[in-house]
N, CA, C and O atoms as CSV, one atom per row, in Angstrom:
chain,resi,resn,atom,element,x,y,z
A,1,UNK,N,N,-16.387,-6.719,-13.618
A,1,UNK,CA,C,-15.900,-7.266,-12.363
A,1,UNK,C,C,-14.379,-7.466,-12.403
A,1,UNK,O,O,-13.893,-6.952,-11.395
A,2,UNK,N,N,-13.634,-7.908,-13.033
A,2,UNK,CA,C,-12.080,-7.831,-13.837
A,2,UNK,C,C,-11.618,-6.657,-13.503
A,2,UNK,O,O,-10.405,-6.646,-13.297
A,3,UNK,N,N,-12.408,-5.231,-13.325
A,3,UNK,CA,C,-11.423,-4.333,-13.578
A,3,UNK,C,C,-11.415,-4.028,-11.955
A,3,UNK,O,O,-10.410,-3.496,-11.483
A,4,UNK,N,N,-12.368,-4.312,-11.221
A,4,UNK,CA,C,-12.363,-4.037,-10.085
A,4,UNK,C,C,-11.558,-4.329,-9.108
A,4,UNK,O,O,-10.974,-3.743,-8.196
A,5,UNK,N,N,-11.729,-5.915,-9.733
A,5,UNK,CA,C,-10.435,-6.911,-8.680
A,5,UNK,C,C,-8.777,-6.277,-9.296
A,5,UNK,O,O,-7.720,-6.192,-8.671
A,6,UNK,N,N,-9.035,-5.970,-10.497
A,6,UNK,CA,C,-7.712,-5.508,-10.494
A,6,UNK,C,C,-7.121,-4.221,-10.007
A,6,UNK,O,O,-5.959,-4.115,-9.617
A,7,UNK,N,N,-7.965,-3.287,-10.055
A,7,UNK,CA,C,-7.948,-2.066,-9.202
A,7,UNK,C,C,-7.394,-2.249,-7.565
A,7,UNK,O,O,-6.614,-1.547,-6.921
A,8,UNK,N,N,-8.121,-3.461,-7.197
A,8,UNK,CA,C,-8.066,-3.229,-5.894
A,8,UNK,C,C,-7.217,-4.616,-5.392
A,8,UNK,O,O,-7.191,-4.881,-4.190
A,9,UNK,N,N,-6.573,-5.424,-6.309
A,9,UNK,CA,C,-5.139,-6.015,-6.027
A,9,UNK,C,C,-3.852,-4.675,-6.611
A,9,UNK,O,O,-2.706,-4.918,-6.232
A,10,UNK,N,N,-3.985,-3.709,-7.241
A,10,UNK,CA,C,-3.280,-2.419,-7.689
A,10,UNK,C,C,-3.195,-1.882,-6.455
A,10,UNK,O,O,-2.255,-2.229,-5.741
A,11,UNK,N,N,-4.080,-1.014,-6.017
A,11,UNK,CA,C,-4.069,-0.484,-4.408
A,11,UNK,C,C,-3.092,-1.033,-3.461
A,11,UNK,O,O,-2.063,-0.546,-2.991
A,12,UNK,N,N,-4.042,-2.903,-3.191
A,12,UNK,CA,C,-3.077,-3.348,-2.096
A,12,UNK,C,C,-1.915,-3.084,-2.254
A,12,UNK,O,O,-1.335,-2.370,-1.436
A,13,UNK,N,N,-0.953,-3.860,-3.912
A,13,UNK,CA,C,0.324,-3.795,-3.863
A,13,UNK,C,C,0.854,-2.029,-3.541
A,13,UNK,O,O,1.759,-1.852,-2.725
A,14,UNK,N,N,0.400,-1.179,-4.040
A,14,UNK,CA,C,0.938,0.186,-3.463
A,14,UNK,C,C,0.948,0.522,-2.264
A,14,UNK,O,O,1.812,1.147,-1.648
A,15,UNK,N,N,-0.458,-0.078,-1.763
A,15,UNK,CA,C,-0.286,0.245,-0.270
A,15,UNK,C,C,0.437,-0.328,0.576
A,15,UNK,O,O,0.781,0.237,1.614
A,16,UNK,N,N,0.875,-1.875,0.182
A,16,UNK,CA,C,1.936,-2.288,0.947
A,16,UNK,C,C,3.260,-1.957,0.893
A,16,UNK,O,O,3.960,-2.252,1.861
A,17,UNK,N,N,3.845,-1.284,-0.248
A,17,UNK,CA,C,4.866,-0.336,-0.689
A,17,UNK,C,C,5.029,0.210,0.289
A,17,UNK,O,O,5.780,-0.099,1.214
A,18,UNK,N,N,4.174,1.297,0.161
A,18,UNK,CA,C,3.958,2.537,0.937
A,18,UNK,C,C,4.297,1.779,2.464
A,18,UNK,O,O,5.321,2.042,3.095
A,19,UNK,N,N,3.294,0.831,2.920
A,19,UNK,CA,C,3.882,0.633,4.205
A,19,UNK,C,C,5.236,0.201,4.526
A,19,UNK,O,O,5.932,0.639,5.443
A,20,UNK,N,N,5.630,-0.961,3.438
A,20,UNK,CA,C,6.754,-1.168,3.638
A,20,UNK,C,C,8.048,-0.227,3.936
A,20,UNK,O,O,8.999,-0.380,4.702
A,21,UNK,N,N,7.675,0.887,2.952
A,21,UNK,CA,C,9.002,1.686,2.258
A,21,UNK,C,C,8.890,2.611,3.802
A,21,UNK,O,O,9.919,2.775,4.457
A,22,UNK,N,N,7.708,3.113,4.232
A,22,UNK,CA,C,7.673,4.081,5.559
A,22,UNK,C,C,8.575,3.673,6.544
A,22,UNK,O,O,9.427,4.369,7.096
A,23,UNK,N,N,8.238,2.086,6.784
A,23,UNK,CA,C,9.032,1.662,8.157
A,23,UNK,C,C,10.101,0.550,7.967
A,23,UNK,O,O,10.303,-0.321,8.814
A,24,UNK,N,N,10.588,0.621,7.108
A,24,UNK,CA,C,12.296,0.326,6.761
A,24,UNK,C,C,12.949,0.871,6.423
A,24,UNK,O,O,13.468,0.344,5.439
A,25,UNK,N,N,13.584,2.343,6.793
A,25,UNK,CA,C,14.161,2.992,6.267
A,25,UNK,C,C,15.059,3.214,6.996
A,25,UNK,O,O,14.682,3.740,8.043
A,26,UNK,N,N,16.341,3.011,6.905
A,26,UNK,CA,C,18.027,3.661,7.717
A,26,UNK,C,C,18.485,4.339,7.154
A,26,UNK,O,O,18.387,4.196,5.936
A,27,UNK,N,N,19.212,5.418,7.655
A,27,UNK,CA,C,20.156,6.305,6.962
A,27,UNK,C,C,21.626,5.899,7.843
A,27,UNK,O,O,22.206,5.827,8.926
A,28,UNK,N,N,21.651,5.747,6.657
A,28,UNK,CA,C,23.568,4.912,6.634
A,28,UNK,C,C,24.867,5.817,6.661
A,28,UNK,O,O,25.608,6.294,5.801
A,29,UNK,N,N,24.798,5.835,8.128
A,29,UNK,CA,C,26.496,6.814,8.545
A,29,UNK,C,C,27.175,6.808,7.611
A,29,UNK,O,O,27.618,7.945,7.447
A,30,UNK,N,N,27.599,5.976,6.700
A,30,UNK,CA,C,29.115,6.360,5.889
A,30,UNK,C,C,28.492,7.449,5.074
A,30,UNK,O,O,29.151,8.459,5.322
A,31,UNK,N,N,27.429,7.770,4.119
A,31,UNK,CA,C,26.876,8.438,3.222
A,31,UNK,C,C,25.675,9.229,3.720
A,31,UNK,O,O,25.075,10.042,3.016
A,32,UNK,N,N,25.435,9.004,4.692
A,32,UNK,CA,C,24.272,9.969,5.232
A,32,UNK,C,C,22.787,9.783,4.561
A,32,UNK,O,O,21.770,10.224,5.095
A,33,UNK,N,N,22.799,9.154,3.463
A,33,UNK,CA,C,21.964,8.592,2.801
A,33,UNK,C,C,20.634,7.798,3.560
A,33,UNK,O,O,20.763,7.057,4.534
A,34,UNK,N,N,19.385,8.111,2.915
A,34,UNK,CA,C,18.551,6.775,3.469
A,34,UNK,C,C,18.412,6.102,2.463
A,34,UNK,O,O,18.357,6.435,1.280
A,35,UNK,N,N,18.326,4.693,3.174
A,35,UNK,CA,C,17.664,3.212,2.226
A,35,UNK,C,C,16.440,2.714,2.717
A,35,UNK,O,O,16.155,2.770,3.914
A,36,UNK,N,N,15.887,2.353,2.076
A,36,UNK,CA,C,14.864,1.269,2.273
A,36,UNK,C,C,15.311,-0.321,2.674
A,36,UNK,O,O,14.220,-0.885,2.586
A,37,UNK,N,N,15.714,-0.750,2.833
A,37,UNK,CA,C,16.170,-1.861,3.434
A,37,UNK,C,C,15.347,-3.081,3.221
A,37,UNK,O,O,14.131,-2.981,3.383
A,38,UNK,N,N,15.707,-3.868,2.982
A,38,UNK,CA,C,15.277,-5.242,2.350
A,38,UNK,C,C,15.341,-6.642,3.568
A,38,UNK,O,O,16.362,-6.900,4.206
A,39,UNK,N,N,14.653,-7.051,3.635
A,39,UNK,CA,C,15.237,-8.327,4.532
A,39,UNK,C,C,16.242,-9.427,3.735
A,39,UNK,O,O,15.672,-10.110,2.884
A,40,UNK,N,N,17.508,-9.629,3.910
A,40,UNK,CA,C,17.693,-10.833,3.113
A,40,UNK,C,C,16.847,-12.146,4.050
A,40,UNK,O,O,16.103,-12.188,5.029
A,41,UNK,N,N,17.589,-13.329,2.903
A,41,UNK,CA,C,16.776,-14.615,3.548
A,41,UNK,C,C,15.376,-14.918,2.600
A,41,UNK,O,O,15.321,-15.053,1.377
A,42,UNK,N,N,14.573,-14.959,3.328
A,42,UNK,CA,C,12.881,-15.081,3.291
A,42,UNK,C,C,12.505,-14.058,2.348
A,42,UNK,O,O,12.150,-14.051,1.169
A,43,UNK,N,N,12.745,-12.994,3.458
A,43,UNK,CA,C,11.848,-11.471,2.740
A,43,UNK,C,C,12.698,-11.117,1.576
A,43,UNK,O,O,12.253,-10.136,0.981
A,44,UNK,N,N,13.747,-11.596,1.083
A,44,UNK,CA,C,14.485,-11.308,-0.217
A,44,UNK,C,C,13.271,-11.346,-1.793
A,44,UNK,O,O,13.385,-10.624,-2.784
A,45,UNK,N,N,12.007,-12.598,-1.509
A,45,UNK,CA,C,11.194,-12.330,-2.333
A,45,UNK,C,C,10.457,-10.881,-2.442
A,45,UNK,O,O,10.251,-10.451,-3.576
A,46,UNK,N,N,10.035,-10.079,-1.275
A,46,UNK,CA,C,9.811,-8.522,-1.272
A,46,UNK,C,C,10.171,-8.021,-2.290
A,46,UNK,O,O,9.529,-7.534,-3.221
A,47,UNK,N,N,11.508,-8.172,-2.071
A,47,UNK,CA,C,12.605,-6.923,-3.562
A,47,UNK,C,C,12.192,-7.059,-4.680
A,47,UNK,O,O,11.976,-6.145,-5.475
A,48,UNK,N,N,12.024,-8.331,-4.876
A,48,UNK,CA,C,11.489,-8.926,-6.291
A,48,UNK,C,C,9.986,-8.494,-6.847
A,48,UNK,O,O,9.540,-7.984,-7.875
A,49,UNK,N,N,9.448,-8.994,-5.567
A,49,UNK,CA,C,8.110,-8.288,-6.469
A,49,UNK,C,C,7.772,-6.675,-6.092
A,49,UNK,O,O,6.711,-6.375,-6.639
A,50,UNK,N,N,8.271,-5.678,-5.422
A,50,UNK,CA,C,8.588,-4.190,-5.309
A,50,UNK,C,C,9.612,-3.988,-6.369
A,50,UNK,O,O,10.125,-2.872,-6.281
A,51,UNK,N,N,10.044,-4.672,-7.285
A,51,UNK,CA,C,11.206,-3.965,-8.022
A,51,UNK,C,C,10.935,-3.223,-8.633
A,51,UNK,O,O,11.627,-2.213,-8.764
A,52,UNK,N,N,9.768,-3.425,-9.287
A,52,UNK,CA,C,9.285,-2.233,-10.319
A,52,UNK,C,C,9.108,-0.648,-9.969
A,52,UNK,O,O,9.448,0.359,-10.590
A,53,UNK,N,N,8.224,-0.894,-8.325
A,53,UNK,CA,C,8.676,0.451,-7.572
A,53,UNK,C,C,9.479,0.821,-7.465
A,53,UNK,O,O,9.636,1.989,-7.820
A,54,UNK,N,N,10.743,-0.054,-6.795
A,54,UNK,CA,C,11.867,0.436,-6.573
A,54,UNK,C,C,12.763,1.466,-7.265
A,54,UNK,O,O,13.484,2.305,-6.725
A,55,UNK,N,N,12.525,1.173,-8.907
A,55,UNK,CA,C,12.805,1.897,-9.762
A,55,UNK,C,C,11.909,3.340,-9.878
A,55,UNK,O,O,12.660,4.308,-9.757
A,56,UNK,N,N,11.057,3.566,-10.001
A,56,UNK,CA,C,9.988,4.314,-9.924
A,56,UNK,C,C,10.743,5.374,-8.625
A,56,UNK,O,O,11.280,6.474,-8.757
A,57,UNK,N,N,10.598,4.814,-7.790
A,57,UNK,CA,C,10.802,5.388,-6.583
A,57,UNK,C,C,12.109,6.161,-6.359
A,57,UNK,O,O,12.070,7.269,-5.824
A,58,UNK,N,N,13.430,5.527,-6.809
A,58,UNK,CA,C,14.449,5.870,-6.715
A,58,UNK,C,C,14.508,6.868,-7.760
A,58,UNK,O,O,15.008,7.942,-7.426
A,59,UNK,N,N,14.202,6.776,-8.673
A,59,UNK,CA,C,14.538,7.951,-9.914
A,59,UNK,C,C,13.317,9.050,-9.769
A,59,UNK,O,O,13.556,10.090,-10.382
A,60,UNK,N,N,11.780,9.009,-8.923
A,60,UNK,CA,C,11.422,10.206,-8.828
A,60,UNK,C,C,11.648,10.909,-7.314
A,60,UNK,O,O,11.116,11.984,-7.041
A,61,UNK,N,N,12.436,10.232,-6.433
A,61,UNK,CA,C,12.485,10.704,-4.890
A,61,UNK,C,C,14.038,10.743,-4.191
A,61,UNK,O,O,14.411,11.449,-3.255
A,62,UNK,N,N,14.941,9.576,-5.096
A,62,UNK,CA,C,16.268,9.408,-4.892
A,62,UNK,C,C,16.496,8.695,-3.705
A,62,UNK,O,O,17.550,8.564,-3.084
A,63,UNK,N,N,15.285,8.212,-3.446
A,63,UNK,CA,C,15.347,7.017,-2.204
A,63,UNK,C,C,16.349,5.646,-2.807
A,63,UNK,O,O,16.091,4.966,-3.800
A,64,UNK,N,N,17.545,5.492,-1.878
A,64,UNK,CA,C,18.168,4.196,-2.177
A,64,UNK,C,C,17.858,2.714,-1.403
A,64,UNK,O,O,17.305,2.541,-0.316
A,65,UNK,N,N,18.315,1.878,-2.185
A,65,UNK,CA,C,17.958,0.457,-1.733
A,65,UNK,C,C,18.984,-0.275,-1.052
A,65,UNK,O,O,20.194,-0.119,-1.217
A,66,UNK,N,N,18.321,-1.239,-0.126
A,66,UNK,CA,C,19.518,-1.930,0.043
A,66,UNK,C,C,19.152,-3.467,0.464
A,66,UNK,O,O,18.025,-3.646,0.927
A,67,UNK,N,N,19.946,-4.484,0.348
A,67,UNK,CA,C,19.059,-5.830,0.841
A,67,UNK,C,C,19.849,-6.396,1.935
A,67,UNK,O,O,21.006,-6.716,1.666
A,68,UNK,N,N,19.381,-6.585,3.216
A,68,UNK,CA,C,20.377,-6.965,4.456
A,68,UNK,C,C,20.608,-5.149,5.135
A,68,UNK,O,O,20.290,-3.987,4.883
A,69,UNK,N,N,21.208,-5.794,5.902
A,69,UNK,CA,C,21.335,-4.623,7.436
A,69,UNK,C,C,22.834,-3.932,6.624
A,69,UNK,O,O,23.695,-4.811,6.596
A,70,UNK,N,N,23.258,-2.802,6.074
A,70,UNK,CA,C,24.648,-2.529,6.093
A,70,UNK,C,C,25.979,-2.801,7.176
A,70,UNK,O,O,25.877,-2.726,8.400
A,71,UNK,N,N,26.855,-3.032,6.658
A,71,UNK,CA,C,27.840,-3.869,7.113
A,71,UNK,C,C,28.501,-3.146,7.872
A,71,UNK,O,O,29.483,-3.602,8.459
């Protein structure tokens, strides 16, 4: 039963990735670049617990990060 619940708290966190990372994404005029975009404030805890993706993500897709709206 252990491996199940953990399987399927594994899933959620990817799948909320996945949702997250789909519909926050800007591509930032100065660099043409897209980010994933972070809420500061509140949602600043997000980054924290996605960090591990974040890494993952950026070094197999070259998706960049960012926390707050660019300036």
């Amino acid at each position: 039963m252990g491996a199940k619940w953990f399987v399927a708290v594994l899933i959620l966190y990817l799948a909320g990735y996945g949702v997250f990372r789909a519909t926050q994404q800007e591509v930032w005029q100065q660099d043409g670049q897209s980010y994933v975009i972070f809420p500061s404030g509140a949602g600043l805890a997000l980054y924290y617990v996605w960090r591990p993706l974040t890494y993952a993500d950026g070094a197999l897709t070259g998706m960049r990060f960012h926390i707050g709206l660019h300036q």
